[in-house]
C-alpha positions in Angstrom: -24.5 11.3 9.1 -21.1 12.2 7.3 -20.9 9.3 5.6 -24.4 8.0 4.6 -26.2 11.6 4.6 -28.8 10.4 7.3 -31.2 12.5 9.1 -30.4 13.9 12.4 -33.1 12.1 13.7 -32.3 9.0 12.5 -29.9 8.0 15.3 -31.5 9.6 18.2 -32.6 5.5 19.0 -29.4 4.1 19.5 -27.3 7.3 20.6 -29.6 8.4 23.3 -29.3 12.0 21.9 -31.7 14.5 20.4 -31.2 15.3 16.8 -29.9 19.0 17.8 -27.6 17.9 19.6 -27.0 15.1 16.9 -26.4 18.5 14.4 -24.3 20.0 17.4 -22.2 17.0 17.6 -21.1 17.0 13.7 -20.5 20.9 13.4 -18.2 20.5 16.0 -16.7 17.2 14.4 -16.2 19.0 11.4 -14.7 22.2 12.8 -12.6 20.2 14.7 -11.4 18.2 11.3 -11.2 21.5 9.6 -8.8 23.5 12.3 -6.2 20.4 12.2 -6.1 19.0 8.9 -7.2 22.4 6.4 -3.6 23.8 6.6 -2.1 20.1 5.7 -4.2 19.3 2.9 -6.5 22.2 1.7 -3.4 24.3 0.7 -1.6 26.0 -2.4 0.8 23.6 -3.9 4.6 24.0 -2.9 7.6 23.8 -5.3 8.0 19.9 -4.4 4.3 19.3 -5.4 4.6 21.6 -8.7 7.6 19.7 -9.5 5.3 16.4 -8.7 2.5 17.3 -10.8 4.4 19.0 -13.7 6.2 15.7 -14.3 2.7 13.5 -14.4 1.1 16.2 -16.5 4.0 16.2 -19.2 3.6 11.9 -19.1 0.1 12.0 -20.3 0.8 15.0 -22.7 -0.2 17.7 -21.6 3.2 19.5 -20.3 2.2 22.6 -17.9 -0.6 21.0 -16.4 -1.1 21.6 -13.1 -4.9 20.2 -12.5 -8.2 20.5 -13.8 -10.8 23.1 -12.5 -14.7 22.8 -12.3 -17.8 23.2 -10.9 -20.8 21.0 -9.0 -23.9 22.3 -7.6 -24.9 20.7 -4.0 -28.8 21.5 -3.8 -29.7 23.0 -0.8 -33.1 21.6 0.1 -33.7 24.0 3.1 -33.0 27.2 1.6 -34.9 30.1 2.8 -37.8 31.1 1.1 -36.5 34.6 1.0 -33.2 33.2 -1.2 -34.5 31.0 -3.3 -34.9 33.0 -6.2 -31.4 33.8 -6.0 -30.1 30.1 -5.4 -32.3 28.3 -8.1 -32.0 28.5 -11.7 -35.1 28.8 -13.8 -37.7 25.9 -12.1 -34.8 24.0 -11.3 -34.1 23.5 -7.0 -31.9 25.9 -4.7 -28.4 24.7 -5.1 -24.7 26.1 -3.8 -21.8 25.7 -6.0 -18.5 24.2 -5.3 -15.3 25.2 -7.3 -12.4 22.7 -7.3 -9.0 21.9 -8.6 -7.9 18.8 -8.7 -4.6 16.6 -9.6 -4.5 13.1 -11.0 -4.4 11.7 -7.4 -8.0 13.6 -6.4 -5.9 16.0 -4.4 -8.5 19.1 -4.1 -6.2 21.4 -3.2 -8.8 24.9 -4.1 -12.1 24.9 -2.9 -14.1 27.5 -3.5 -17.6 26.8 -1.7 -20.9 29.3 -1.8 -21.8 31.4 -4.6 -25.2 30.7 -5.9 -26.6 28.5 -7.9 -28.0 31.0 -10.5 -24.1 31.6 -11.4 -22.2 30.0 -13.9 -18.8 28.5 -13.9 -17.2 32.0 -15.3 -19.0 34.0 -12.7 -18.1 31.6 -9.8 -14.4 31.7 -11.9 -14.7 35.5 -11.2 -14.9 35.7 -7.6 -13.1 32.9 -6.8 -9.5 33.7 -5.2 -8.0 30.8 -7.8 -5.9 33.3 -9.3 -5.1 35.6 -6.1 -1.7 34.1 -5.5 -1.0 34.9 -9.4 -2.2 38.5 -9.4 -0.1 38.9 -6.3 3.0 37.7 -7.3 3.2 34.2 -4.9 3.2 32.0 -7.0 5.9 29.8 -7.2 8.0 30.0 -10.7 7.0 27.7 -13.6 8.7 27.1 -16.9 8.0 24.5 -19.4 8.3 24.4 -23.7 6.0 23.3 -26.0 6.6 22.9 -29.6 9.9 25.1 -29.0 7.8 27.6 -27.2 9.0 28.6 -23.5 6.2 29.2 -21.3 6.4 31.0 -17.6 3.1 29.7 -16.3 1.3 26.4 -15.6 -2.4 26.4 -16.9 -5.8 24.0 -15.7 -7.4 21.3 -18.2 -10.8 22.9 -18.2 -14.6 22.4 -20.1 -15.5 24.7 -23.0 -17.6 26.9 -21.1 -13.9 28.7 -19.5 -12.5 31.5 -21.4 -9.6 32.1 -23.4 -7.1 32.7 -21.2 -3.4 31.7 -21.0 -3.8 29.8 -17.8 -6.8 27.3 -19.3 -6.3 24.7 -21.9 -9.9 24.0 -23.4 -11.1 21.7 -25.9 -11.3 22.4 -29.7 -15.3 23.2 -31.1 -15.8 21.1 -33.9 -12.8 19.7 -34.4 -12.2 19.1 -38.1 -8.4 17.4 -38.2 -7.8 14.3 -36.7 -5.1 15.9 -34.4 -7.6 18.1 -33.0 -9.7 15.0 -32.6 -7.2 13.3 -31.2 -6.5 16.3 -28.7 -9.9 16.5 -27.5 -9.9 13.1 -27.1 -6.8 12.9 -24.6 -7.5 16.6 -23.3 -11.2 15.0 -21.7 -9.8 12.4 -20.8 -7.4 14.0 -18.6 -9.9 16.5 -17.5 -11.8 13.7 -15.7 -9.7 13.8 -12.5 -12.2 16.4 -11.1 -15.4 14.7 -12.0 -13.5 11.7 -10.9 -12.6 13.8 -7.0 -16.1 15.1 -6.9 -17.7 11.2 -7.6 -15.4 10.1 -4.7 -16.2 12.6 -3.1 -19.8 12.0 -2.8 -19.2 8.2 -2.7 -17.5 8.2 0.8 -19.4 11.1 2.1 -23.4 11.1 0.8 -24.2 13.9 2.9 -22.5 15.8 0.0 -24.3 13.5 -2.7 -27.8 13.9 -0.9 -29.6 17.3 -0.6 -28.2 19.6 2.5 -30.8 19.7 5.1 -28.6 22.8 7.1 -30.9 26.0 7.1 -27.8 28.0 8.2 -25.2 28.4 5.0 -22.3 29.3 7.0 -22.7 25.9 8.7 -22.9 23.9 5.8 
């Protein structure tokens, strides 16, 4: 079911089970994976891994780098009829977005999971706890120069929708020089590594690439 998004109902025949106790079996499968592994690999970066990620983020130019952050919308195809309005945009299907960070190596180390899908990236951005660690004061020291400049914290490659903060390095509109070209060339390139985790993502586990059949939000 995790890996091919099957129906619960699908492997009643050769498991001998009902399909709620099919759905049963997987919640507690994935609570299970959840309370040992979450604190191991869902997890705020430590010095060692800043250090880590710093260093591949100043080899493909883009010192201070720390990931890249972005959104995907999972549709949700057994949304209440009651939340639906809320969850679909325009004539479009229910959907729940996912916010993400991740490094070169598809390490998603944020995940923020459940605002609607009416919501934009920069209203998911502003009640996601991304920051909280920031704003504070955990966050582990950072310094790095550019061009002569010394900076004191590490920023997110990020689309153009994000705003113009110190902490996001966006793409130029309309570039007109060829170093701005060339910029937003490199600079999309690099943002890729999240598309990239979220298409691996879905890869090895289709339940996330096919509509979510859960009626229950908190269990999906």
């Amino acid at each position: 079911m995790l890996a091919y998004g099957t129906a619960a109902d699908a492997v009643d025949e050769y498991l001998r089970i009902a399909s709620s106790t099919a759905l049963k079996c997987l919640h507690n499968f994935v609570n299970a994976i959840i309370y040992f592994y979450e604190d191991d690999y869902l997890r705020r970066p430590t010095p060692n891994d800043l250090k880590r990620l710093l260093k591949v983020g100043e080899k493909r130019g883009f010192p201070g780098s720390i990931g890249s952050i972005d959104c995907m919308h999972w549709e949700w195809k057994n949304c209440p009829t009651a939340w639906k309005g809320q969850y679909s945009r325009g004539h479009g299907k229910p959907t729940i977005v996912l916010e993400a960070v991740a490094s070169y190596d598809l390490w998603i180390w944020h995940a923020f999971f459940g605002p609607p899908g009416t919501l934009n990236d920069i209203n998911v951005l502003h009640r996601s706890p991304v920051f909280d660690d920031i704003l504070e004061g955990r966050a582990p020291k950072v310094l790095f120069s550019v061009n002569g400049y010394r900076y004191k914290m590490a920023y997110y490659l990020t689309d153009g929708i994000y705003l113009e903060w110190s902490t996001f390095v966006k793409p130029i509109t309309q570039p007109e020089e060829p170093k701005a070209s060339l910029f937003c060339y490199h600079q999309s390139f690099a943002r890729k590594e999240v598309e990239r985790a979220f298409g691996v993502l879905q890869a090895r586990f289709e339940i996330v690439k096919n509509p979510s059949l859960t009626m229950d939000k908190q269990k999906i």
